[in-house]
Backbone as JSON Lines, residues from 0, in Angstrom:
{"i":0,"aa":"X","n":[29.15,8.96,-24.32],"ca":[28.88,8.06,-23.21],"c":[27.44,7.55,-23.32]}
{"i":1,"aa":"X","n":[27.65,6.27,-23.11],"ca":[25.8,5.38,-23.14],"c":[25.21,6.12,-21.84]}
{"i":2,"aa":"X","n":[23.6,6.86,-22.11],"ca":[23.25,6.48,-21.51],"c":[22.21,5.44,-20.58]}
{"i":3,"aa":"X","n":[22.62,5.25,-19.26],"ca":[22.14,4.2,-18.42],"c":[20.31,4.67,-17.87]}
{"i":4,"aa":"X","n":[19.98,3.13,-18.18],"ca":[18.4,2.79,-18.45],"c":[18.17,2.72,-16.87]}
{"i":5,"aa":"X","n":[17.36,3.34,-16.28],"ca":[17.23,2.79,-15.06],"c":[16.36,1.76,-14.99]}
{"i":6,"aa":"X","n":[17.02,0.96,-13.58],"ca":[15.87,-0.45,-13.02],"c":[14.79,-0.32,-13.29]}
{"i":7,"aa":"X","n":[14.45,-1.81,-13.85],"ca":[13.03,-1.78,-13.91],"c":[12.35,-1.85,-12.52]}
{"i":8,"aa":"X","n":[11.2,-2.0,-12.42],"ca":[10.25,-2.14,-10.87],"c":[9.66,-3.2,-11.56]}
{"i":9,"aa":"X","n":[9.44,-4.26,-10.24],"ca":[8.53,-5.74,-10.78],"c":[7.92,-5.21,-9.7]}
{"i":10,"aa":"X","n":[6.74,-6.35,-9.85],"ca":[5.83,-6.25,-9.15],"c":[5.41,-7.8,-9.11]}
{"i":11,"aa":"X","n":[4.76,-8.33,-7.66],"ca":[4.55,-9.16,-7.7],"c":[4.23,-9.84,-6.37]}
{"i":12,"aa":"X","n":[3.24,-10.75,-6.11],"ca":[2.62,-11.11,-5.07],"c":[3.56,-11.33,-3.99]}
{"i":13,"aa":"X","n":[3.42,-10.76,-3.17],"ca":[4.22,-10.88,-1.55],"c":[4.01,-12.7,-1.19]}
{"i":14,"aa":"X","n":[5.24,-12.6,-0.75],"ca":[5.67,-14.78,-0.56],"c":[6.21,-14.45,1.24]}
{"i":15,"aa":"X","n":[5.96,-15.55,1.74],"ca":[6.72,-15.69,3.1],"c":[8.46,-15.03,3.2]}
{"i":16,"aa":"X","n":[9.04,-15.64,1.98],"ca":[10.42,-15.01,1.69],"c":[10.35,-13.54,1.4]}
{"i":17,"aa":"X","n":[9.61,-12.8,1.39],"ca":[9.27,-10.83,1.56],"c":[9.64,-10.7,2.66]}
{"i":18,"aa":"X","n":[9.0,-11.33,3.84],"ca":[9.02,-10.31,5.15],"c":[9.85,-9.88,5.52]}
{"i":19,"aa":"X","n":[11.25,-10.34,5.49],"ca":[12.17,-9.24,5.94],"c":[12.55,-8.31,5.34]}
{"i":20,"aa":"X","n":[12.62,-8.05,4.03],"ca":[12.71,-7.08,3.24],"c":[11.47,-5.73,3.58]}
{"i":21,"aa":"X","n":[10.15,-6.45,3.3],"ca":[8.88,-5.63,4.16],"c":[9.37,-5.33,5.45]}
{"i":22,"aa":"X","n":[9.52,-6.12,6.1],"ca":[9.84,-5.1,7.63],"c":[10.39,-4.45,8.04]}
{"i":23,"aa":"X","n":[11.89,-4.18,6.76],"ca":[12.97,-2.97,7.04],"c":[12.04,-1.64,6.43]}
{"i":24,"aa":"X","n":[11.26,-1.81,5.49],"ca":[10.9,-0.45,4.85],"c":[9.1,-0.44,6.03]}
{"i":25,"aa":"X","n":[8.64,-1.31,7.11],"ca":[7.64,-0.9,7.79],"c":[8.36,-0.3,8.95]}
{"i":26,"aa":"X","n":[9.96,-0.31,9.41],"ca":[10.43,0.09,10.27],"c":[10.67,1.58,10.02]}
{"i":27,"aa":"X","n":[11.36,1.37,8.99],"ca":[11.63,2.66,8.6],"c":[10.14,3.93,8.22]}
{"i":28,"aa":"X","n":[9.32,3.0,7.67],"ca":[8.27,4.11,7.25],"c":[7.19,4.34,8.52]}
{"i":29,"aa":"X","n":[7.12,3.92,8.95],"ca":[5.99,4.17,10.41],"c":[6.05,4.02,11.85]}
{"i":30,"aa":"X","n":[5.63,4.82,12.68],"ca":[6.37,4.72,14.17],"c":[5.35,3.78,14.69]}
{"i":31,"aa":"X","n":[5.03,3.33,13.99],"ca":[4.03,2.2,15.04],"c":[4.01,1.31,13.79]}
{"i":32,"aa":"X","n":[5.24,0.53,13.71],"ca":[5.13,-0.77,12.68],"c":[4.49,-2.12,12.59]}
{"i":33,"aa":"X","n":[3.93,-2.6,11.96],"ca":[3.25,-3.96,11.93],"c":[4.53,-4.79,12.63]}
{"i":34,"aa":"X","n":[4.15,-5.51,13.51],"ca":[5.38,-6.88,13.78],"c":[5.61,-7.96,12.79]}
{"i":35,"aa":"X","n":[6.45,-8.63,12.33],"ca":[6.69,-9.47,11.72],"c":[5.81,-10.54,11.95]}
{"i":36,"aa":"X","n":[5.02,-11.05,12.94],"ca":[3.91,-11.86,13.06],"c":[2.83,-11.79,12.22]}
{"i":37,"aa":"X","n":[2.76,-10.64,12.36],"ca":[1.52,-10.07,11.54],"c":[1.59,-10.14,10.16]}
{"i":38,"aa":"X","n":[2.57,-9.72,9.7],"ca":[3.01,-10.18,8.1],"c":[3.22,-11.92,7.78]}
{"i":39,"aa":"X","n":[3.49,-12.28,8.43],"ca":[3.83,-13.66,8.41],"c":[2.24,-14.41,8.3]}
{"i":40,"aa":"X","n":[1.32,-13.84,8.96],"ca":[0.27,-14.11,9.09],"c":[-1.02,-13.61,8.28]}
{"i":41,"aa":"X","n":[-0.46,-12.65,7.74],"ca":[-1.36,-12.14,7.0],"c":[-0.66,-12.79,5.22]}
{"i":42,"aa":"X","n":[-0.04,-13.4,5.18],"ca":[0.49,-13.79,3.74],"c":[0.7,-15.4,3.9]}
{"i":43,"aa":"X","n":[0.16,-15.74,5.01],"ca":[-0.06,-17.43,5.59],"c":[-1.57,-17.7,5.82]}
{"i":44,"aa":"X","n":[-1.8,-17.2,6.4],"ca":[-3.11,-17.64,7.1],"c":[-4.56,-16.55,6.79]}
{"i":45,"aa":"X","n":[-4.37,-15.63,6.56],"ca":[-5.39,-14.58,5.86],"c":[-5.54,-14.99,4.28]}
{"i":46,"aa":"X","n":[-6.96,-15.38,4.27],"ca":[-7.6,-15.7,3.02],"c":[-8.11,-14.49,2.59]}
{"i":47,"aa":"X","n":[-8.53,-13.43,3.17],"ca":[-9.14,-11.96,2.62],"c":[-7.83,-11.45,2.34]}
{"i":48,"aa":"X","n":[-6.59,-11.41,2.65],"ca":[-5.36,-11.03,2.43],"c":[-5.2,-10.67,0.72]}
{"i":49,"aa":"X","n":[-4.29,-9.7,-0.02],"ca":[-3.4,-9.96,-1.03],"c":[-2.64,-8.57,-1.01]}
{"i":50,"aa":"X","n":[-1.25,-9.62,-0.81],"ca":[0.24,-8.26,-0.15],"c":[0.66,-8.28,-1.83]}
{"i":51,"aa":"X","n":[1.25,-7.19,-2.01],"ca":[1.9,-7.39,-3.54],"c":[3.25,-6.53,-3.01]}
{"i":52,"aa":"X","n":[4.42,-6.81,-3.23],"ca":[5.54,-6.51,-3.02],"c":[6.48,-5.63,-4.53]}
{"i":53,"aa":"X","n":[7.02,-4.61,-4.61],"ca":[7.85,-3.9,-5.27],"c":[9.45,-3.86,-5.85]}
{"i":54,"aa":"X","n":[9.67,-4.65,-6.64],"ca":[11.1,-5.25,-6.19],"c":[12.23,-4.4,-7.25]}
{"i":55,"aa":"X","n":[13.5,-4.15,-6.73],"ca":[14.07,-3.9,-8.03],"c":[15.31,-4.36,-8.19]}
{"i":56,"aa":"X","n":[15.81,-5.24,-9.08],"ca":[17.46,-5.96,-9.22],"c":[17.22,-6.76,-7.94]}
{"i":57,"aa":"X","n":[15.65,-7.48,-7.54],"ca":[15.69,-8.17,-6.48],"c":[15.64,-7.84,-5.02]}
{"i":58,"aa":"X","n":[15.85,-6.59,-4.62],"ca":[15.35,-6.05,-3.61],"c":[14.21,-5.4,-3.21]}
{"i":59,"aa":"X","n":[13.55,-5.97,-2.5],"ca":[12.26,-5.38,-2.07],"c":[12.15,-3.57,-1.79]}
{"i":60,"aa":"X","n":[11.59,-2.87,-2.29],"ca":[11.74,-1.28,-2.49],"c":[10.21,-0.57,-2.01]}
{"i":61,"aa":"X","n":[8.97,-1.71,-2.09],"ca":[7.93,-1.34,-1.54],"c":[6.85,-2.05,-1.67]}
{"i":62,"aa":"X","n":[5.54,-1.98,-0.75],"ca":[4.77,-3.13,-0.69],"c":[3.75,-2.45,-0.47]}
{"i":63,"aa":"X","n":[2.28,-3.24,-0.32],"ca":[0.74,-3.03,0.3],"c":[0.27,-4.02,0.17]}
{"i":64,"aa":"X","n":[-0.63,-3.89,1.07],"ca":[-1.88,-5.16,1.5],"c":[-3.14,-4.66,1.18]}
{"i":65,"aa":"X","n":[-3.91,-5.52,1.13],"ca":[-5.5,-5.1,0.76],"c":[-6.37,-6.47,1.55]}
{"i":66,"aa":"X","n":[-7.46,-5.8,2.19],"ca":[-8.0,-7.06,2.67],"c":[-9.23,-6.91,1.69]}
{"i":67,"aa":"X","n":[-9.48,-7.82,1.28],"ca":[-11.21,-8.51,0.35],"c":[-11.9,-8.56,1.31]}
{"i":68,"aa":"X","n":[-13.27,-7.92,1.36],"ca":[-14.22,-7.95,2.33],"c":[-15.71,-7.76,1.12]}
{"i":69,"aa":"X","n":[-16.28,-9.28,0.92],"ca":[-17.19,-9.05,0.32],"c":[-16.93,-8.07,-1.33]}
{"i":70,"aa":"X","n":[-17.51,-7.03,-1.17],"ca":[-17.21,-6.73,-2.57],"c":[-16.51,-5.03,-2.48]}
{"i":71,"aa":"X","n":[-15.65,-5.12,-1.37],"ca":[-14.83,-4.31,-1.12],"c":[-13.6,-4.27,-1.09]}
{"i":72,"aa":"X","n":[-12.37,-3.74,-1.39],"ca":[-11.53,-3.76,-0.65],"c":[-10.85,-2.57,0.41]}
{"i":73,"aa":"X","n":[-9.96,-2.98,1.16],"ca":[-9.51,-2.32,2.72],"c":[-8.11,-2.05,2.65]}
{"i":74,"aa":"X","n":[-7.01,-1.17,2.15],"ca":[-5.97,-0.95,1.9],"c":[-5.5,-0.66,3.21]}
{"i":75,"aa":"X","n":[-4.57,-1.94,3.87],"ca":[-3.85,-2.08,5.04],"c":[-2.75,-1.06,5.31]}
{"i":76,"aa":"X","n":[-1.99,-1.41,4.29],"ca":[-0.33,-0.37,4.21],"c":[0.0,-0.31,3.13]}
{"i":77,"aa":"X","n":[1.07,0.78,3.05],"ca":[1.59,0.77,1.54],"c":[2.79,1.71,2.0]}
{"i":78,"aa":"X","n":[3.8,1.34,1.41],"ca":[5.04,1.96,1.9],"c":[6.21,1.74,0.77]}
{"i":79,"aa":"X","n":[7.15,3.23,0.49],"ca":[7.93,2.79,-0.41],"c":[9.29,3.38,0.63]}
{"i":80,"aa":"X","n":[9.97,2.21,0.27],"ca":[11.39,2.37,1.03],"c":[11.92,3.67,0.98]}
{"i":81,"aa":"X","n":[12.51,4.58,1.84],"ca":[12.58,5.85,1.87],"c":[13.83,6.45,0.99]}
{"i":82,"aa":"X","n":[14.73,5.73,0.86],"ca":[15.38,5.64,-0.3],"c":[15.19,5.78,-1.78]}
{"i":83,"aa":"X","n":[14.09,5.3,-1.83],"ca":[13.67,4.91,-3.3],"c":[12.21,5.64,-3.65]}
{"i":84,"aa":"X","n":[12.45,6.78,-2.33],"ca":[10.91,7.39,-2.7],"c":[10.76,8.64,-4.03]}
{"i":85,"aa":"X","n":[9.9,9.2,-4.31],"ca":[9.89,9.98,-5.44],"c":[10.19,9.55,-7.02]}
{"i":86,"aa":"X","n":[10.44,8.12,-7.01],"ca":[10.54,7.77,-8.4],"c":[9.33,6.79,-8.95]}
{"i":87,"aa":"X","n":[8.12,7.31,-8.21],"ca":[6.4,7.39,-8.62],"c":[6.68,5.68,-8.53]}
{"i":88,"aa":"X","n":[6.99,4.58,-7.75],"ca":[7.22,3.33,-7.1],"c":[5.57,3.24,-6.55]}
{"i":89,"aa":"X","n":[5.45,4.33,-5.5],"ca":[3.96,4.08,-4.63],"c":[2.96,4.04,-6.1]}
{"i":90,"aa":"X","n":[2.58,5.05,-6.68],"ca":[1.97,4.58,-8.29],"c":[1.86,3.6,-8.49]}
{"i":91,"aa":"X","n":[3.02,2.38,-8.96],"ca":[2.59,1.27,-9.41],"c":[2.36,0.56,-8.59]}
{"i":92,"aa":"X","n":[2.78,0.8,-7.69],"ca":[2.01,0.06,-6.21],"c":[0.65,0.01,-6.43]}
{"i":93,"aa":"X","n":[0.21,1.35,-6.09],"ca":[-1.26,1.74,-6.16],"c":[-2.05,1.08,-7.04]}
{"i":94,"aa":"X","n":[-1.82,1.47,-8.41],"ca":[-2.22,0.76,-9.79],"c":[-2.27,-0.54,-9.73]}
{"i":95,"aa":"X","n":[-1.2,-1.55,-9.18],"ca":[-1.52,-3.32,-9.38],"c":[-2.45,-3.33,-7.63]}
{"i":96,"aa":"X","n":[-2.74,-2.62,-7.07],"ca":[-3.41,-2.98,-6.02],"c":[-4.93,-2.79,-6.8]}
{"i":97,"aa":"X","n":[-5.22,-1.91,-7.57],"ca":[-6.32,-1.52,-8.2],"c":[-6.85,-2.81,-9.54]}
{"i":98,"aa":"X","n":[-6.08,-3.29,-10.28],"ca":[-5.84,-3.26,-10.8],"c":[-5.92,-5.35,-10.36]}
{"i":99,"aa":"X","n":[-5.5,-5.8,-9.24],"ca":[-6.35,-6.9,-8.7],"c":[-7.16,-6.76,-8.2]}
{"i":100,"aa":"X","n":[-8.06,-5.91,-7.6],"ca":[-9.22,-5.5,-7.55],"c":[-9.94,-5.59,-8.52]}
{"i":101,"aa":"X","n":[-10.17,-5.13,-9.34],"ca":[-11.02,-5.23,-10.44],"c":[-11.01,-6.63,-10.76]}
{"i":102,"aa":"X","n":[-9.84,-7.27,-10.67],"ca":[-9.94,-8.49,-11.67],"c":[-10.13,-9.75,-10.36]}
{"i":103,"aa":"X","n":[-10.76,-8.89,-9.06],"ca":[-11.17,-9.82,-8.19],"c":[-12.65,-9.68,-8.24]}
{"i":104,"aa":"X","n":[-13.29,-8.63,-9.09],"ca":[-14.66,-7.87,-9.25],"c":[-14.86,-7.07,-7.89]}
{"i":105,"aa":"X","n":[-13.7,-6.9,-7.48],"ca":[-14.45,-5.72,-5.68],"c":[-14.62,-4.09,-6.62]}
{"i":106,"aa":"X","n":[-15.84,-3.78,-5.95],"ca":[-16.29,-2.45,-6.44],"c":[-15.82,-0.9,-5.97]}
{"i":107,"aa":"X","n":[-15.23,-1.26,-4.55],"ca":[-14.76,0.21,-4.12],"c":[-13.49,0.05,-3.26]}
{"i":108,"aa":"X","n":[-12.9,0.53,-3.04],"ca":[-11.73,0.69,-2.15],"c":[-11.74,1.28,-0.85]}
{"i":109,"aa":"X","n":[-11.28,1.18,-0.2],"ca":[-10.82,2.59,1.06],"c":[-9.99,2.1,1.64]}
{"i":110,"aa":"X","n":[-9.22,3.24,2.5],"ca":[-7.89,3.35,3.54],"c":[-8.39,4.67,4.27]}
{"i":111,"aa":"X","n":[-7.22,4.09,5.14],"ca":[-6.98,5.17,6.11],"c":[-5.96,5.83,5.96]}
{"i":112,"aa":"X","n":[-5.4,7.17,6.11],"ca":[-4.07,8.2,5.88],"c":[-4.15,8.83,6.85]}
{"i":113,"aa":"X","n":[-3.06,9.23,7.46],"ca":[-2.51,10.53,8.12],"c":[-3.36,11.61,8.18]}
{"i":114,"aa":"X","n":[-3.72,12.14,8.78],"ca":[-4.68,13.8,7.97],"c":[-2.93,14.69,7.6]}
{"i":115,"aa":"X","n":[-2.21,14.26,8.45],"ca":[-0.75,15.5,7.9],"c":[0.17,14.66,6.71]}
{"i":116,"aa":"X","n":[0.15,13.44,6.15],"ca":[0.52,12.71,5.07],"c":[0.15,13.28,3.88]}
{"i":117,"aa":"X","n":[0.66,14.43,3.72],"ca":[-0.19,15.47,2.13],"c":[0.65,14.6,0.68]}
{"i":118,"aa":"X","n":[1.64,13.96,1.07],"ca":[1.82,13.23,0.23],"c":[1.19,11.91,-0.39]}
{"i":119,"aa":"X","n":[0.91,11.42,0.78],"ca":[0.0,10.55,0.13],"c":[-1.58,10.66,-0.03]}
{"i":120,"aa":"X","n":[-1.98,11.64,0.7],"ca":[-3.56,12.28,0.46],"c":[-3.35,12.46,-1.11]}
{"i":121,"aa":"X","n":[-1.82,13.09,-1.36],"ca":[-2.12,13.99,-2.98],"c":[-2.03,12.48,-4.11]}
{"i":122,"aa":"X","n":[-1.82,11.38,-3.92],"ca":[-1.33,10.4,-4.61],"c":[-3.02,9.92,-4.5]}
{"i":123,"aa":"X","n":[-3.56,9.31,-3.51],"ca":[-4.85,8.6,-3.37],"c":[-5.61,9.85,-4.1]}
{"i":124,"aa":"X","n":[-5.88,11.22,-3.78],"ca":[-6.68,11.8,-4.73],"c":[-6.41,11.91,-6.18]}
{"i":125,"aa":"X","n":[-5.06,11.61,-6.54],"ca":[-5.02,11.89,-8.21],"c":[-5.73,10.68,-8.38]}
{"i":126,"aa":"X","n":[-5.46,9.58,-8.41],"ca":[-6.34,8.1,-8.31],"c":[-7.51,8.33,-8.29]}
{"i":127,"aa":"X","n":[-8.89,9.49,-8.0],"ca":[-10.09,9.5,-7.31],"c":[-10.32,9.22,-6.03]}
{"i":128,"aa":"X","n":[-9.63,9.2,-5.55],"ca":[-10.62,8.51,-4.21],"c":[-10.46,9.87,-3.3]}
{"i":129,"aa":"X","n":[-11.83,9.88,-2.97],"ca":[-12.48,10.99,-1.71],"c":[-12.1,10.99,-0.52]}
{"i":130,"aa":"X","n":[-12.28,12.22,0.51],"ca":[-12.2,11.72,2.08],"c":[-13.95,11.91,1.76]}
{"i":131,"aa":"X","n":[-14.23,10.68,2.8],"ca":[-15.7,10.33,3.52],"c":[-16.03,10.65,4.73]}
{"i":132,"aa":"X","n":[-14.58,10.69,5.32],"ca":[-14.59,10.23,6.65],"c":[-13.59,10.96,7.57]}
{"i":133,"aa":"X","n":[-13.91,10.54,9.18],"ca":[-12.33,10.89,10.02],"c":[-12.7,10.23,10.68]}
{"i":134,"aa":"X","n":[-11.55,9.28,11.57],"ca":[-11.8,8.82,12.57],"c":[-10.38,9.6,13.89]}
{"i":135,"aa":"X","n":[-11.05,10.7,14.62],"ca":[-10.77,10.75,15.74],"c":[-9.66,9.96,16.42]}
{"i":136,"aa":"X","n":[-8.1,10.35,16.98],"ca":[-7.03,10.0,17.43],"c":[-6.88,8.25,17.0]}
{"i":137,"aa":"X","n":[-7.04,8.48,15.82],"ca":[-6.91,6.95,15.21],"c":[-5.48,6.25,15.54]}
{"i":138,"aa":"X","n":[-4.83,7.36,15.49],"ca":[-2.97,6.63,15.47],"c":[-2.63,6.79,16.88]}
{"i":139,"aa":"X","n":[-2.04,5.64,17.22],"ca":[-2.31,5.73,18.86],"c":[-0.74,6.42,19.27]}
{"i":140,"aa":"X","n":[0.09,6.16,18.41],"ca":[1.54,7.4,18.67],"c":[1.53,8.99,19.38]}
{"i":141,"aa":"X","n":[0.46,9.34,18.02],"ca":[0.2,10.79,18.9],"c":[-1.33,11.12,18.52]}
{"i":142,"aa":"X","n":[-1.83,10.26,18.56],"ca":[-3.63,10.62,18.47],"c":[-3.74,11.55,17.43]}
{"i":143,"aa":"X","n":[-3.26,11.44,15.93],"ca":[-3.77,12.27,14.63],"c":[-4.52,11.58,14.61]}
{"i":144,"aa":"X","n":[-5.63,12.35,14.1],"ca":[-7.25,11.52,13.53],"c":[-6.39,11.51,11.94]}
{"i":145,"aa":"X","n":[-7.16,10.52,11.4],"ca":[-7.07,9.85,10.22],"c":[-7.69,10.12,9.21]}
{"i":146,"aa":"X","n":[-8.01,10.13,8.13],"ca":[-9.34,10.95,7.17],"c":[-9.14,9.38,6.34]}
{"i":147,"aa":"X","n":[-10.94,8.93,6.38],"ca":[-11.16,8.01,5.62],"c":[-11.37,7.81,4.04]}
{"i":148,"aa":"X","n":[-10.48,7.66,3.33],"ca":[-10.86,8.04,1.72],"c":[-11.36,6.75,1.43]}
{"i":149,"aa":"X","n":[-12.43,6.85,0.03],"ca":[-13.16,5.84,-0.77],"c":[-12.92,6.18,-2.17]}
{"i":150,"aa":"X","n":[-13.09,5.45,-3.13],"ca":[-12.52,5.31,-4.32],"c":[-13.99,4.08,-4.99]}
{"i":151,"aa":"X","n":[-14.29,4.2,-6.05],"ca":[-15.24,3.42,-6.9],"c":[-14.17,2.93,-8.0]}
{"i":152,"aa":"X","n":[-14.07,1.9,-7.88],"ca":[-13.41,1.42,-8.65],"c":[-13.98,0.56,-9.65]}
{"i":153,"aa":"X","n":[-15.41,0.95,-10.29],"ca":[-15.5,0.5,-11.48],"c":[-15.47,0.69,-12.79]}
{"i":154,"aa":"X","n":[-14.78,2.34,-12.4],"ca":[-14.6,3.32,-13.47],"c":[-12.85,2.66,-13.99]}
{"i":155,"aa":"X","n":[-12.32,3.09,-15.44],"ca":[-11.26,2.96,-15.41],"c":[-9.92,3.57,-14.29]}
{"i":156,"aa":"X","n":[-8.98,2.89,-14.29],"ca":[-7.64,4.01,-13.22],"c":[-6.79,5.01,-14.3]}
């Protein structure tokens, strides 16, 4: 018996035609989801904006935003459809978010995480990036403070 190659993962700049695909996996991944306005608006009208979307056989499977601030960037969200999690998807996420960074010349990164998200704390630290920071009942659901990580991104990823 052949065996079967799994899907590839594309990758590729988030378009107005994403958002509904993005908003089933922001529903599903967070209790306090971005509204569809906000996506609509942040991939329309946000010039510091760049969403890159995760696709596979054409379905959207996972996404992130980054805002450009000067010679920084600000990692908004990042979410892999819960379905399709564990097959290292958030990775190449991560990596082409890095990865236009550099080739936008921004020098460091940061986000905000969960302090109880050990999954994705453990993903942003294999990457390098540090906690710096906390910000105090950041998530207004149930007031977890947040731990601020930074990343130098002029080293290779």
């Amino acid at each position: 018996m052949k065996e079967e190659k799994a899907p590839e993962v594309r990758l590729r700049q988030m378009t107005l035609e994403d958002v509904d695909g993005v908003m089933a996996i922001e529903k599903a991944s967070f209790t306090t989801p971005w509204s569809r306005g906000a996506f609509i608006k942040e991939v329309t009208e946000n010039k510091l904006a760049f969403y890159t979307v995760a696709e596979i056989a054409g379905v959207i499977v996972g996404y992130a935003g980054v805002w450009l601030i000067i010679d920084e960037g600000h990692i908004t969200n990042i979410a892999v459809a819960p379905e399709y999690r564990g097959r290292e998807i958030g990775k190449k996420i991560l990596e082409e978010l890095i990865r236009e960074l550099k080739n936008r010349k921004i020098l460091r990164v940061t986000l905000e995480v969960r302090e109880s998200n050990e999954v994705a704390i453990g993903l942003y630290k294999s990457y390098g990036f540090i906690i710096l920071g906390r910000r105090p009942g950041y998530y207004t659901d149930n007031g977890e403070d947040a731990l601020i990580m930074w990343k130098d991104i002029t080293e290779r990823i």
